[in-house]
C-alpha positions, 0 to 999 in steps of 0.5 A: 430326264433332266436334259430332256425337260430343259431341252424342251424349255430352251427350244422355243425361245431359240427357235423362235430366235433363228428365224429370219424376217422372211421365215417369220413372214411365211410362218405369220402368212400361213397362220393368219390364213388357216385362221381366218379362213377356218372363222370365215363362215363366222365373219359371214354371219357376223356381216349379214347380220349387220346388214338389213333383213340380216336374220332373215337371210341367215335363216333362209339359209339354213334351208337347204345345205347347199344353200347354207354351204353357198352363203357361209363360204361367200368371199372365202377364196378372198380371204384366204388370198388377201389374208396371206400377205396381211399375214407376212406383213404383219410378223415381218413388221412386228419382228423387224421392230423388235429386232431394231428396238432391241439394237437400239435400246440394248438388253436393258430394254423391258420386254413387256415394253418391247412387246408392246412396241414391236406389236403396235409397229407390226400392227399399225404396218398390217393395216395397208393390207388389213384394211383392203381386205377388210374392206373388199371382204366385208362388201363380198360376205354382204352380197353387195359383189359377187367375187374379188375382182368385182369388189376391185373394180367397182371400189377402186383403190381410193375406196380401199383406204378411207380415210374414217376407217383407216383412222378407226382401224388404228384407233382399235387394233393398234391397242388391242393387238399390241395388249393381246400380243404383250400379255402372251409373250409374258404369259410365256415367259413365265410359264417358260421359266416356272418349267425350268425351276420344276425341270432343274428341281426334278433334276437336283432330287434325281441327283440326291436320290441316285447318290443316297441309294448309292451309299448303302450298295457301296457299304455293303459291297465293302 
């Protein structure tokens, strides 16, 4: 028993250890889709909202299912698409930094810091593919374009990085990222060594348990 629990406590952090840049990327690309494409019809309404006449379209829309269906998967096939390589992008990004920083500084680096760092780096790195597709998304799910190509093509690739927004997108998701990224990976650690103490105190009254019922048997067989 004592093997399996810290088994179970060891394995992530080694897992997590022996993943490539190009496994770490993979494994952000398919998160980050299956995330925000299960939120999408969220995004949807937060957009319309935004827009003139917001409430009334959206209570328009729950008219008819079909109807409701067609607005709150408006510009999903873009998100899915475009949140793939924002994805890759990001935790290649984000473990690459870690990697470099920790050769850098060496073991004596402080994790805390060191998530912040990798987190900020992955971020900041993000926001190439981030802010297209934040861009291209926003103008699909607002109705202003019909599907992705269109939203290319009319936008063009210099609408795809203003300046303004670029500089917003950094100033709020570089900080909150790096924070929401940081607390977690602590989060874990500690929860992470709390299963050890409890996985190796487990074992230690197992061990004291065995060797006292042990005692009385011994005697009596003598």
């Amino acid at each position: 028993m004592l093997r399996f629990n810290l088994w179970c406590v060891v394995l992530p952090a080694c897992a997590m250890e022996e993943l490539s840049l190009r496994e770490h990327a993979l494994a952000g690309a398919v998160a980050r889709c299956a995330a925000q494409t299960a939120v999408h019809p969220l995004n949807v309404a937060k957009t319309v909202l935004q827009t003139k006449g917001g409430s009334s379209i959206l209570k328009g829309a729950f008219k008819t299912p079909s109807l409701a269906r067609l607005t709150f998967s408006r510009g999903i096939g873009a998100q899915a698409l475009l949140s793939l390589p924002n994805g890759a992008i990001n935790f290649w990004a984000l473990e690459g930094s870690r990697r470099l920083t920790r050769l850098a500084c060496g073991t004596a680096v402080n994790p805390i810091a060191l998530d912040l760092i990798s987190a900020s780096v992955g971020t900041a790195v993000g926001t190439l593919v981030s802010l297209p597709q934040s861009v291209l998304n926003d103008r699909i799910m607002a109705g202003t374009y019909r599907n992705l190509r269109h939203a290319a093509r009319e936008i063009g690739v210099r609408g795809l990085y203003p300046p303004s927004t670029w500089r917003a997108a950094l100033l709020s998701k570089v900080p909150s990222y790096a924070i929401n990224w940081a607390s977690y990976q602590q989060l874990r650690r500690l929860t992470l060594e709390h299963a050890a103490t409890n996985a190796a105190a487990d074992g230690s009254s197992g061990l004291v348990g065995n060797a006292t019922t042990a005692t009385p048997a011994a005697t009596t067989t003598t």
